[in-house]
N, CA, C and O atoms as a GROMACS GRO file, in nm:
protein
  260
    1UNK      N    1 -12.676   8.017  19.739
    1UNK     CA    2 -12.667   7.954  19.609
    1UNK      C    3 -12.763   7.836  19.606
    1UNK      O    4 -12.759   7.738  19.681
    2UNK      N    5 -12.860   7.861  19.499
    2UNK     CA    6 -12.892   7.693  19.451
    2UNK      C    7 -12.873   7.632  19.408
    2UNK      O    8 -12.792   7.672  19.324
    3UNK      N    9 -12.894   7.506  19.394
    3UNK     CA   10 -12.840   7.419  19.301
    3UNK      C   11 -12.946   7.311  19.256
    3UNK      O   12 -13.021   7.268  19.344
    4UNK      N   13 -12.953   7.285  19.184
    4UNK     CA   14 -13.101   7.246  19.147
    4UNK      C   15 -13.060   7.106  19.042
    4UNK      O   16 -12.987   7.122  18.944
    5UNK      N   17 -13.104   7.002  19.070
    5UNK     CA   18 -13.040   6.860  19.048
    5UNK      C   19 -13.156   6.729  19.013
    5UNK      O   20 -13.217   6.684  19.110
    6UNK      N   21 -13.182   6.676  18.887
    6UNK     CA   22 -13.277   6.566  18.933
    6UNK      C   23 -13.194   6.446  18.901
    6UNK      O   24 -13.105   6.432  18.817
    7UNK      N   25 -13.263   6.334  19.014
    7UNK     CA   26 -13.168   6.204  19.044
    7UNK      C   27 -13.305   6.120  19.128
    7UNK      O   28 -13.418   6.160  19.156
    8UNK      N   29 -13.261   6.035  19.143
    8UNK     CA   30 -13.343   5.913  19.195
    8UNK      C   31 -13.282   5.948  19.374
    8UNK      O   32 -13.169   5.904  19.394
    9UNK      N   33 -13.324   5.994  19.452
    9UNK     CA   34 -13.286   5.990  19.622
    9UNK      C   35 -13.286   5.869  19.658
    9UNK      O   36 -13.381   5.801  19.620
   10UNK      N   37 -13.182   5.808  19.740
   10UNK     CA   38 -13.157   5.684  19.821
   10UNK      C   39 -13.203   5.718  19.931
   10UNK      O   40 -13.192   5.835  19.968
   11UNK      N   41 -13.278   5.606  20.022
   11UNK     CA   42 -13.304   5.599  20.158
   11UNK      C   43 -13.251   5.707  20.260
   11UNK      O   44 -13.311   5.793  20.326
   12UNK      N   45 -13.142   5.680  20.252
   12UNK     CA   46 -13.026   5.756  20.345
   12UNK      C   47 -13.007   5.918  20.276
   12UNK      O   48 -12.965   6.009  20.348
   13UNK      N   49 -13.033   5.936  20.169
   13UNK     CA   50 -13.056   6.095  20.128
   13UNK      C   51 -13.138   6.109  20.150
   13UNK      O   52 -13.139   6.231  20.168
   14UNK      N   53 -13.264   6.065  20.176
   14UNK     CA   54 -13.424   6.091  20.193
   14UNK      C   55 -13.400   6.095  20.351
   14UNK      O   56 -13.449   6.201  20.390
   15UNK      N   57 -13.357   6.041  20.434
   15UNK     CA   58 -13.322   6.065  20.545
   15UNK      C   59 -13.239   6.211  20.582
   15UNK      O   60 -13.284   6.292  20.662
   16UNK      N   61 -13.106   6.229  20.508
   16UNK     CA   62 -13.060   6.319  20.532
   16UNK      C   63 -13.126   6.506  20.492
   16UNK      O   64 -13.069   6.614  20.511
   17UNK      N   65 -13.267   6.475  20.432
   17UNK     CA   66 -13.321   6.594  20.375
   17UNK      C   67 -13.426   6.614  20.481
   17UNK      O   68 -13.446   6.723  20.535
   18UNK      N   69 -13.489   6.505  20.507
   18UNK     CA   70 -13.544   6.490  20.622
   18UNK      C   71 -13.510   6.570  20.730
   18UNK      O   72 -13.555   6.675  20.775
   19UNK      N   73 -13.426   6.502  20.758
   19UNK     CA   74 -13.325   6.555  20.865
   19UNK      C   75 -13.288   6.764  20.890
   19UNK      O   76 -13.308   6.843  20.983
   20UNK      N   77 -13.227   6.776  20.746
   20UNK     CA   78 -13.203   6.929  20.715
   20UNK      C   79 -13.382   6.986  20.759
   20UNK      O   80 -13.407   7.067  20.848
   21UNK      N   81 -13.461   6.935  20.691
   21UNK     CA   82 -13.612   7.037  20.701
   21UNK      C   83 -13.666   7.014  20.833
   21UNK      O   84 -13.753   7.100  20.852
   22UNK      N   85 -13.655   6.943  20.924
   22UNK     CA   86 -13.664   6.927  21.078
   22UNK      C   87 -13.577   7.017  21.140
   22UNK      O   88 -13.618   7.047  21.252
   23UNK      N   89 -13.451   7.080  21.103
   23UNK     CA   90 -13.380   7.150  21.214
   23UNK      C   91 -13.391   7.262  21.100
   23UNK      O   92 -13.448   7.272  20.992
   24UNK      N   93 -13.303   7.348  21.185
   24UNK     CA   94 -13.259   7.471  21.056
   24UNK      C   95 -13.127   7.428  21.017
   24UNK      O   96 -13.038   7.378  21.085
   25UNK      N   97 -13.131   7.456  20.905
   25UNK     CA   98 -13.068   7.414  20.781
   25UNK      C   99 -12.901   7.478  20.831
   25UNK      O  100 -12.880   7.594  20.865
   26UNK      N  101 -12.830   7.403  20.826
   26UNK     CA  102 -12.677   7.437  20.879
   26UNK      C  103 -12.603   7.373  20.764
   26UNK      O  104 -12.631   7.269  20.703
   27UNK      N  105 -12.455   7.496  20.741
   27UNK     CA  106 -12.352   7.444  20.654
   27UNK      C  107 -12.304   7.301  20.652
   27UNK      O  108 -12.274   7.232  20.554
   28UNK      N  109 -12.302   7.260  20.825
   28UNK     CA  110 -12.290   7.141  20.815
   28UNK      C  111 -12.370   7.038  20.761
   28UNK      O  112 -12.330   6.939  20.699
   29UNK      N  113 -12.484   7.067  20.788
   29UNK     CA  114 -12.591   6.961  20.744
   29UNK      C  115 -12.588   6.965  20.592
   29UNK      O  116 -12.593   6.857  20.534
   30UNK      N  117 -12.579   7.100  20.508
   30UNK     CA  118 -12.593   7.100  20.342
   30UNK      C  119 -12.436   6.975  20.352
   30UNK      O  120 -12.480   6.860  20.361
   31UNK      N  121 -12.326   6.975  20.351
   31UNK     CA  122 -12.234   6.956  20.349
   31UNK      C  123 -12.203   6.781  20.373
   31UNK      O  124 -12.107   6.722  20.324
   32UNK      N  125 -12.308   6.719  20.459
   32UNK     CA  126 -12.323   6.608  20.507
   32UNK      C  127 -12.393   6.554  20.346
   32UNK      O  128 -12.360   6.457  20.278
   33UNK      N  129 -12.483   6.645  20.323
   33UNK     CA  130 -12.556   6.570  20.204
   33UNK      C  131 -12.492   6.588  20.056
   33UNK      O  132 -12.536   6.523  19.961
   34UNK      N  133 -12.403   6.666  20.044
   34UNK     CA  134 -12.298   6.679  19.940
   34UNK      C  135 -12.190   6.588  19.922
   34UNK      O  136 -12.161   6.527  19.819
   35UNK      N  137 -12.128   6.584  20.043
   35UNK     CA  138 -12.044   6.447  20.043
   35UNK      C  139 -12.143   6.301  20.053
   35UNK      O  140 -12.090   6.191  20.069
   36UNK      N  141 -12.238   6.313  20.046
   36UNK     CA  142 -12.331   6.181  20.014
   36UNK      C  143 -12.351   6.148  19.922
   36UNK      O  144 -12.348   6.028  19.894
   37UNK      N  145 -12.390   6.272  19.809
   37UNK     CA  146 -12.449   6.296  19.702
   37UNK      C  147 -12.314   6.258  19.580
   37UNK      O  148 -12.329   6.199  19.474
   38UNK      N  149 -12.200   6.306  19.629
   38UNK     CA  150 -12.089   6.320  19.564
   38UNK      C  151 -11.990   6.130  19.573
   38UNK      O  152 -11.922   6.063  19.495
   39UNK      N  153 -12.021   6.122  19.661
   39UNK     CA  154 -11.960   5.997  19.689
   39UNK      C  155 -12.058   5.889  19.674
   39UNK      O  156 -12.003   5.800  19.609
   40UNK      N  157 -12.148   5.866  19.698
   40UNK     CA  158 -12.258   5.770  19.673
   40UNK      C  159 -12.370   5.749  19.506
   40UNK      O  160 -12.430   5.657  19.450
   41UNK      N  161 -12.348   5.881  19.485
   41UNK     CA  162 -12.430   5.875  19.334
   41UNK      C  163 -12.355   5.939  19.286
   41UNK      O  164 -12.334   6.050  19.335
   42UNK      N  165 -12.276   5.893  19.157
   42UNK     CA  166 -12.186   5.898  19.086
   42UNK      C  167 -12.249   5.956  18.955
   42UNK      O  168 -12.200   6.030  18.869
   43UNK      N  169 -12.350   5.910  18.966
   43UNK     CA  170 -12.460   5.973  18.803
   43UNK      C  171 -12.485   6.129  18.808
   43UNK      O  172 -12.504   6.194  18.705
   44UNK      N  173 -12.484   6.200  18.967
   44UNK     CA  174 -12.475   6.314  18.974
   44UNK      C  175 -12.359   6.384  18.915
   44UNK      O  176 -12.364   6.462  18.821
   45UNK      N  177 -12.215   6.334  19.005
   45UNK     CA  178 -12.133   6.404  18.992
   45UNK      C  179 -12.082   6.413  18.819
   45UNK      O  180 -12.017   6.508  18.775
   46UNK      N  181 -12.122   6.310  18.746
   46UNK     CA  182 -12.113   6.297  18.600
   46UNK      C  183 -12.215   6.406  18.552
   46UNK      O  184 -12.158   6.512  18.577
   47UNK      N  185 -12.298   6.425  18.514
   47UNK     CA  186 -12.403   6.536  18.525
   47UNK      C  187 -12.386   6.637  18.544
   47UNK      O  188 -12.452   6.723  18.486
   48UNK      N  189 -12.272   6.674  18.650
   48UNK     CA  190 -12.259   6.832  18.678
   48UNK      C  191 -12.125   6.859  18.588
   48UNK      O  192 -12.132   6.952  18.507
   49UNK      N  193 -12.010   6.788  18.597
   49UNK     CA  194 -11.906   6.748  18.503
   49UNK      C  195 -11.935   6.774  18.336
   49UNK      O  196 -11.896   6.861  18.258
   50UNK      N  197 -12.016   6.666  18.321
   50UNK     CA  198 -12.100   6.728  18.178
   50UNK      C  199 -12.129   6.854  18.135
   50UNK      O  200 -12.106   6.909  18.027
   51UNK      N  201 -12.192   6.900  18.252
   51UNK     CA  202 -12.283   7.060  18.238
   51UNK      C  203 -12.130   7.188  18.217
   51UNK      O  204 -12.138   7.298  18.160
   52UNK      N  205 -12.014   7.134  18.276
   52UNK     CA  206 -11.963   7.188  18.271
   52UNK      C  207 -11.882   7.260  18.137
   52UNK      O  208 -11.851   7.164  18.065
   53UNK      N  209 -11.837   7.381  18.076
   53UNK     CA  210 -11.786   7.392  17.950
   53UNK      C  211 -11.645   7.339  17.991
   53UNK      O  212 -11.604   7.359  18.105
   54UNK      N  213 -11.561   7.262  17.887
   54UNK     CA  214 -11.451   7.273  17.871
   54UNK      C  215 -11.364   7.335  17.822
   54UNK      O  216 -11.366   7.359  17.701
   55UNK      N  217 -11.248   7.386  17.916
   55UNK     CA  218 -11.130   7.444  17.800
   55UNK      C  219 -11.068   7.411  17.714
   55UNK      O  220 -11.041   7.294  17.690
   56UNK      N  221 -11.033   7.508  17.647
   56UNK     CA  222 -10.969   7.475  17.506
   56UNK      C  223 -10.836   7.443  17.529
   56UNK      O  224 -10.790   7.329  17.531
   57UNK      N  225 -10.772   7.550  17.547
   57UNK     CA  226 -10.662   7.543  17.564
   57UNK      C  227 -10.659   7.600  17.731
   57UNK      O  228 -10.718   7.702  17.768
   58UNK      N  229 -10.562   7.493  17.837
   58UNK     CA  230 -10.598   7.522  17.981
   58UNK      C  231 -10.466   7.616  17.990
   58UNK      O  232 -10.469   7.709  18.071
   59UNK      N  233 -10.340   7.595  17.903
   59UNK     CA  234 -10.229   7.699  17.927
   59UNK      C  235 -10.244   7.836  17.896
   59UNK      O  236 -10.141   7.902  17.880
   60UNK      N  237 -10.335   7.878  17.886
   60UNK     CA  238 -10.370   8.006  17.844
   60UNK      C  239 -10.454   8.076  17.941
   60UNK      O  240 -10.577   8.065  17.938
   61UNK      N  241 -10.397   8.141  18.019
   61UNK     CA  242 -10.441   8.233  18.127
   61UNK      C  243 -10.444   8.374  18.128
   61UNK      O  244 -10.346   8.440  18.162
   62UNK      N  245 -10.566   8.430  18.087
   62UNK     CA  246 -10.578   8.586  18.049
   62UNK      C  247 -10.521   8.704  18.158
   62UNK      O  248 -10.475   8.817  18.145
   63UNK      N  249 -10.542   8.642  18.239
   63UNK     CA  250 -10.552   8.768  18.339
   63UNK      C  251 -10.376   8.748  18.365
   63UNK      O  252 -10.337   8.827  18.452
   64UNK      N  253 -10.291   8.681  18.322
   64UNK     CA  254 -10.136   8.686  18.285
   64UNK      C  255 -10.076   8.744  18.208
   64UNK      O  256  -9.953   8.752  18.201
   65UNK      N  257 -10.162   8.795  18.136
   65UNK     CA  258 -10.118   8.881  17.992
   65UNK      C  259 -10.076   9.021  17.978
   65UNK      O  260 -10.048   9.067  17.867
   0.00000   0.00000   0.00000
Protein backbone atom coordinates (compact mmCIF):
# COMPACT_ATOMS: atom_id res chain seq x y z
CA UNK A 1 0.00 0.00 0.00
CA UNK A 2 0.91 3.63 -0.60
CA UNK A 3 0.27 6.34 0.91
CA UNK A 4 1.16 9.42 -0.47
CA UNK A 5 1.18 12.64 1.96
CA UNK A 6 2.59 16.32 1.62
CA UNK A 7 3.81 18.00 4.96
CA UNK A 8 6.83 19.93 5.97
CA UNK A 9 9.47 16.74 7.37
CA UNK A 10 11.08 17.44 10.82
CA UNK A 11 14.73 16.68 11.42
CA UNK A 12 14.02 13.46 13.12
CA UNK A 13 11.59 12.28 10.12
CA UNK A 14 14.28 13.24 7.72
CA UNK A 15 16.38 11.07 9.81
CA UNK A 16 14.00 8.33 10.13
CA UNK A 17 13.57 8.10 6.06
CA UNK A 18 17.06 8.25 5.92
CA UNK A 19 17.38 5.62 7.94
CA UNK A 20 14.45 3.25 6.05
CA UNK A 21 16.47 3.96 2.40
CA UNK A 22 19.92 2.83 3.97
CA UNK A 23 18.60 -0.60 5.15
CA UNK A 24 15.77 -2.52 3.56
CA UNK A 25 12.74 -1.21 4.34
CA UNK A 26 11.08 -3.31 7.37
CA UNK A 27 7.44 -3.23 8.91
CA UNK A 28 9.16 -2.10 11.72
CA UNK A 29 10.93 0.70 10.39
CA UNK A 30 7.53 1.95 8.17
CA UNK A 31 5.87 1.72 11.66
CA UNK A 32 8.59 3.73 13.64
CA UNK A 33 7.81 6.55 11.15
CA UNK A 34 3.98 6.32 11.46
CA UNK A 35 3.91 6.58 15.04
CA UNK A 36 6.17 9.73 14.46
CA UNK A 37 4.20 11.06 11.85
CA UNK A 38 0.96 10.39 13.84
CA UNK A 39 2.06 11.64 17.14
CA UNK A 40 4.37 14.47 16.30
CA UNK A 41 2.55 16.22 13.27
CA UNK A 42 -0.83 16.60 14.04
CA UNK A 43 -1.54 18.61 10.64
CA UNK A 44 -1.15 15.15 9.07
CA UNK A 45 -3.32 13.17 11.06
CA UNK A 46 -6.06 16.11 10.51
CA UNK A 47 -5.60 15.78 6.72
CA UNK A 48 -6.16 12.20 6.51
CA UNK A 49 -9.33 12.58 8.97
CA UNK A 50 -10.55 15.25 6.58
CA UNK A 51 -9.97 13.08 3.46
CA UNK A 52 -12.00 10.81 5.12
CA UNK A 53 -16.05 10.49 4.08
CA UNK A 54 -18.29 10.65 6.94
CA UNK A 55 -21.23 8.65 8.00
CA UNK A 56 -24.48 9.52 7.97
CA UNK A 57 -26.07 7.60 9.98
CA UNK A 58 -23.27 5.17 12.00
CA UNK A 59 -26.37 2.85 13.41
CA UNK A 60 -27.04 1.53 10.26
CA UNK A 61 -25.16 -1.51 9.35
CA UNK A 62 -25.96 -3.21 5.97
CA UNK A 63 -24.46 -6.31 6.06
CA UNK A 64 -27.10 -6.85 9.37
CA UNK A 65 -29.97 -6.70 7.33
Amino acid sequence: MKFYIEFNPCRECKDIIRELNETFPTDEGSKKLLRHITYNHTEVGQAIIEDFAKEADKENFPWFR
